[in-house]
N, C-alpha and C positions, 0 to 999 in steps of 0.2 A: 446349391446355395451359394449364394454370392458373398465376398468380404472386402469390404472396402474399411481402408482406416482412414479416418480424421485425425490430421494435427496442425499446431503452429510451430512452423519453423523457425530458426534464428534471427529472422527480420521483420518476425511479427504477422507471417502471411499466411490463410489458413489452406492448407491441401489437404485432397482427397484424394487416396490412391486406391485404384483399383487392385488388389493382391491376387486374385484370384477366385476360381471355382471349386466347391468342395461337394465330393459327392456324397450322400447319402440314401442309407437302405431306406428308409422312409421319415415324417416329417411331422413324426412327436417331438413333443424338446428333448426329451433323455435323448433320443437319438441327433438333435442338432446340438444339444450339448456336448455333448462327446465328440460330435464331429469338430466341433470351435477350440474344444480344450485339446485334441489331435494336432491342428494347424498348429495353434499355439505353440506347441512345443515344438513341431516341426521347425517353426522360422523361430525359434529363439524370444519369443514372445511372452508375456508374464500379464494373467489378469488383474494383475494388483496397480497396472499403470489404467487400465480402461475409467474413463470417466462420463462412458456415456454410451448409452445404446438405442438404435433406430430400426423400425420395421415398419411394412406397408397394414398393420395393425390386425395381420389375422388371427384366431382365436389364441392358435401354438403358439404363437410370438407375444400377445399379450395376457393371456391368460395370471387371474391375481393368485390362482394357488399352483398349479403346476406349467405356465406356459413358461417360454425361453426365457424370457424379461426378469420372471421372479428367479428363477433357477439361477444366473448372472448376478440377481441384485443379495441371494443369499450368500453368495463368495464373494460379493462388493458391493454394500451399500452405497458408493457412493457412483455407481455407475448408473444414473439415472436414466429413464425411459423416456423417450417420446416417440409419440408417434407422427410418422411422417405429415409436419402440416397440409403439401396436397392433397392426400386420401382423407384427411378431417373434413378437409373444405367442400371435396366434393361431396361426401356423407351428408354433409350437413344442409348443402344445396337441394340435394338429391331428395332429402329428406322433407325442407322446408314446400320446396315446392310441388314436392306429387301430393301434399297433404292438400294443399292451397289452388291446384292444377281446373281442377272443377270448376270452382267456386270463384279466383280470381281470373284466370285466362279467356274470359267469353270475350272477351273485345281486346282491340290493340291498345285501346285508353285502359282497361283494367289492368293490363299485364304492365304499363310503361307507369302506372302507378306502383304497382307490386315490387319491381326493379330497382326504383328510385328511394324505397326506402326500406330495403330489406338487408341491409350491410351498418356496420355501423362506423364508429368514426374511425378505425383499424385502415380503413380506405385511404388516407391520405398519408398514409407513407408509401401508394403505390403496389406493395406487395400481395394485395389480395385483387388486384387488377391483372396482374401477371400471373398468378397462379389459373384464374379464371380461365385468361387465353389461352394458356398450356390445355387448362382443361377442356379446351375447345374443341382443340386440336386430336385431345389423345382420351377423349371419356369413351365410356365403357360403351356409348350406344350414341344417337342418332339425336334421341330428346333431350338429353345432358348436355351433348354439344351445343344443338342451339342454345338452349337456356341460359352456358354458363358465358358464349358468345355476344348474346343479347346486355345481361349482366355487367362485361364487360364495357363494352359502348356507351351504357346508357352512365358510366362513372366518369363521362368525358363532358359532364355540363355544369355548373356554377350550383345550379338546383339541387341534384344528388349530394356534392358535397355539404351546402350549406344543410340538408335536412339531417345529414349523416353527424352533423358537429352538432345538431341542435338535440340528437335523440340520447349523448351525453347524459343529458339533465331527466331521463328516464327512470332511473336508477337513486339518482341524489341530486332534488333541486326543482327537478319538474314541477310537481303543485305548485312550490313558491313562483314561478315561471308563469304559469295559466292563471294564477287568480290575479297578477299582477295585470298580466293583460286583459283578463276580464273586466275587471275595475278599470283599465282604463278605456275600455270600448265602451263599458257602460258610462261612462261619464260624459263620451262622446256621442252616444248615441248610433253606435259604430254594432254591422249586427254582428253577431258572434255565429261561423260556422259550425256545424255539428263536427267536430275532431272524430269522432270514429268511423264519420266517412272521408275524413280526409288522410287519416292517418292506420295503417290496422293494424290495433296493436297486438289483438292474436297472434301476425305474423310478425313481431317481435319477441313475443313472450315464446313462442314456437323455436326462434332463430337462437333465441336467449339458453331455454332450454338445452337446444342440441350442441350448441356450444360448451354449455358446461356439463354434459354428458360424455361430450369427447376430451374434455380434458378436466384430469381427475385435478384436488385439490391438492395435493404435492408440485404436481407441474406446473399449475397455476401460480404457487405461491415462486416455485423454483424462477419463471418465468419474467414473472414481477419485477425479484430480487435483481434481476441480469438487464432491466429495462432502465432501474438506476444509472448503469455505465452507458448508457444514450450520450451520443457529443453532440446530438444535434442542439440549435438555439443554445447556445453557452451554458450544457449539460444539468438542459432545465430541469431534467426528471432526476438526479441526481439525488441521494436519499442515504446516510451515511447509516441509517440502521436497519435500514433494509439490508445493504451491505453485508454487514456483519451478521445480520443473519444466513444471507449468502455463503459467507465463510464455514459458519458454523454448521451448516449444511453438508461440506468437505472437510470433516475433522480430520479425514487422515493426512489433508492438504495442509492443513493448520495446529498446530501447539497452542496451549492456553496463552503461552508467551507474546505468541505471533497475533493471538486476536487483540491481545491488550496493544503490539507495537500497531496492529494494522486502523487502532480506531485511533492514533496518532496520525498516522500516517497520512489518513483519505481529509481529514483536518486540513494539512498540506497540501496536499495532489489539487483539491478542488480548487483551493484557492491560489495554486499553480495555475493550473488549466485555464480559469474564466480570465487572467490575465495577461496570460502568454498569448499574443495574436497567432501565431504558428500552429494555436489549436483553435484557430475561429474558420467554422462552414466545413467542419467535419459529417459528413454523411452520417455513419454506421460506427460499430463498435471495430471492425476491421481494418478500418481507416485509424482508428483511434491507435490499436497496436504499432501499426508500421511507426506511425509518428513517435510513439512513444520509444522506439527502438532508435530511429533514428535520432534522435535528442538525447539519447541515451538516460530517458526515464523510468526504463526497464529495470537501472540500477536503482537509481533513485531510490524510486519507489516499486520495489520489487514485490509486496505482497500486494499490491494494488496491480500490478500488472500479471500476477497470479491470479488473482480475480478475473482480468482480462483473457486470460489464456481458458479458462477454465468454461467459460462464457464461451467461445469461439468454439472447443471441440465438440459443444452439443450436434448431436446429429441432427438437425430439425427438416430435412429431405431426404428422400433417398430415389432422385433423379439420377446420380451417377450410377447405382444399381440397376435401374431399369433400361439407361444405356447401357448396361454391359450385356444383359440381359439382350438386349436387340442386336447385338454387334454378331449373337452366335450363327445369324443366319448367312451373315457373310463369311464366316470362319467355317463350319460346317453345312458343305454346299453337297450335292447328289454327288458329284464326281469325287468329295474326300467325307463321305457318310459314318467309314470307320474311325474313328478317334477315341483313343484312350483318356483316362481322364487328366494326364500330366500333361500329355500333349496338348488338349484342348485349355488347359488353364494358360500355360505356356504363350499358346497362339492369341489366346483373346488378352493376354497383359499385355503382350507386344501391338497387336492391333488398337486398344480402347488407349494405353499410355503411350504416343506417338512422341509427343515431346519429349519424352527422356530416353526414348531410344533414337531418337534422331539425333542426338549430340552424341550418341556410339559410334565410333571410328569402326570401318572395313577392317582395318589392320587389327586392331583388337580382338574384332570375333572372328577371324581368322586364327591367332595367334591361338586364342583360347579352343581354338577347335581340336589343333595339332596338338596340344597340348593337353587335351583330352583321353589319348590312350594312342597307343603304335601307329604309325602308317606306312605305308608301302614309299612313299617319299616323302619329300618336306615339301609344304606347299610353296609356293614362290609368294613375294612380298606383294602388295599392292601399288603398282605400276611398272614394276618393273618384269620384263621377260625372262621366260626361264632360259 
């Protein structure tokens, strides 16, 4: 088993460190629990700071009465679960389309109809374009790749977008939408297409479905809550009770005190932010922090940038894991097969974390080597001859 932590550091910027490999006799939670609450103690670690946990969402890891997730969240509520958005997305692909494989796929014009509207408006922040690719690259088979390939591509035309912004009004708004344009086709004498050949809404309702299958109604609402601190368009989604429920979500993060100073607060911050130009054409919520550090709004407004922090450590991938996971083959090669497991954790932190060991001086791990127990001499300094 793999651990990697998430945090934001002192300037607002979020890292993921690879810690290490833990091994286990086998891969019930009691026994990955144990193995987590083991490490813990080992590195001086304490469950009561975790505020979030992430897994490739197999049964042990999510399970609602006895898997890892619940086992975690019964010593800390507020260490919330998701499940890795890639493994959602391909589920949900995977799922949509072998249901639809038959039926829609007989032609290139069926399939490039199926593509074009099977995503909804989530598309245009880019991120489920990118996961696609990924999934191109690294799906489980051959049909997956194409599919989610194809997928990918066809979000790079005017058309995809504009139907993706239109299918919005699916949910709230739609009828008023169609009878609008009916009435005025009929007025015009304009003929009205059949919509359920042009549109299939099975393969929405399907898409809709598996959607809110994989993501349960805590993480949704969790999810919501965290979408308020958006800076993009002069932090249009912004929602100050939403927020606060947010908070209230992280009681152990909050005092009753703190929720009453923080719905002062966010009063402030926004109408800080929408006027400070230093925070106009912010991307992401990551963007948001650094700024906030550097302005030094971190003081400022410190339980809004609690909020900010708390937002950043969700795990919502778990890509660095699956890197580290691939790195073992270069680490344990036929010529070094035997590896113990200090060793092998040892070799793959130094291999996967290169940047922080690349600012370690020679001289240091030397030092610390000799310095490790007797030796037959002292080793000589780094450049110098003995």
């Amino acid at each position: 088993m793999a651990v990697v932590l998430r945090y934001v550091d002192d300037v607002g910027e979020v890292i993921e460190r690879f810690v290490g490999v833990v091994h286990v006799t086998d891969t019930c939670a009691s026994s990955l629990k144990s193995a987590i609450d083991n490490f813990f103690a080992k590195n001086n670690l304490t469950m009561s700071k975790v505020r979030g946990q992430g897994y490739d969402g197999a049964s042990n890891m999510r399970g609602e009465l006895n898997g890892l997730k619940q086992k975690i969240l019964a010593e800390k509520k507020c260490a919330f679960y998701i499940h890795c958005f890639a493994h959602q997305l391909q589920l949900v692909v995977v799922a949509t389309s072998s249901e639809y494989a038959s039926e829609r796929f007989d032609s290139q014009k069926q399939h490039d109809d199926f593509v074009k509207r099977i995503e909804t408006g989530e598309v245009c922040t880019g991120k489920v374009r990118e996961v696609l690719i990924a999934l191109s690259r690294e799906g489980t088979d051959a049909k997956t790749r194409g599919i989610t390939l194809g997928m990918a591509e066809k979000m790079e035309n005017f058309e995809f977008v504009f139907i993706a912004h239109l299918m919005k009004y699916r949910d709230d708004g739609w009828e008023e939408l169609m009878n609008e344009v009916t009435t005025f086709c009929s007025k015009n004498e304009i003929n009205m297409p059949n919509m359920e050949d042009l549109i299939p809404g099975r393969v929405f309702d399907l898409l809709l479905n598996e959607m809110n299958e994989r993501f349960t109604k805590a993480n949704s609402e969790l999810l919501t809550c965290i979408a308020c601190l958006d800076p993009r368009d002069s932090f249009q989604t912004f929602d100050r009770e939403k927020l606060l429920r947010l908070a209230e979500l992280y009681l152990d993060d909050f005092s009753g005190f703190e929720l009453g100073q923080l719905r002062i607060q966010l009063d402030r911050y926004i109408s800080n932010m929408k006027s400070n130009e230093v925070f106009f054409g912010l991307h992401d919520i990551g963007e948001l922090a650094k700024k906030m550090v550097q302005m030094k709004y971190h003081i400022t407004y410190d339980l809004v940038y609690r909020l900010v922090e708390l937002a950043l450590v969700l795990p919502v991938a778990t890509a660095i894991v699956e890197r580290s996971f691939s790195a073992i083959k270069f680490i344990k090669t036929n010529l070094r097969n035997k590896m113990g497991d200090n060793f092998l954790t040892d070799a793959l932190v130094c291999y996967v974390e290169k940047d922080i060991f690349a600012n370690v001086e020679n001289e240091a791990i030397l030092q610390r080597f000799q310095a490790m127990g007797p030796r037959r001499c002292q080793l000589p300094a780094i450049g110098k001859k003995k």
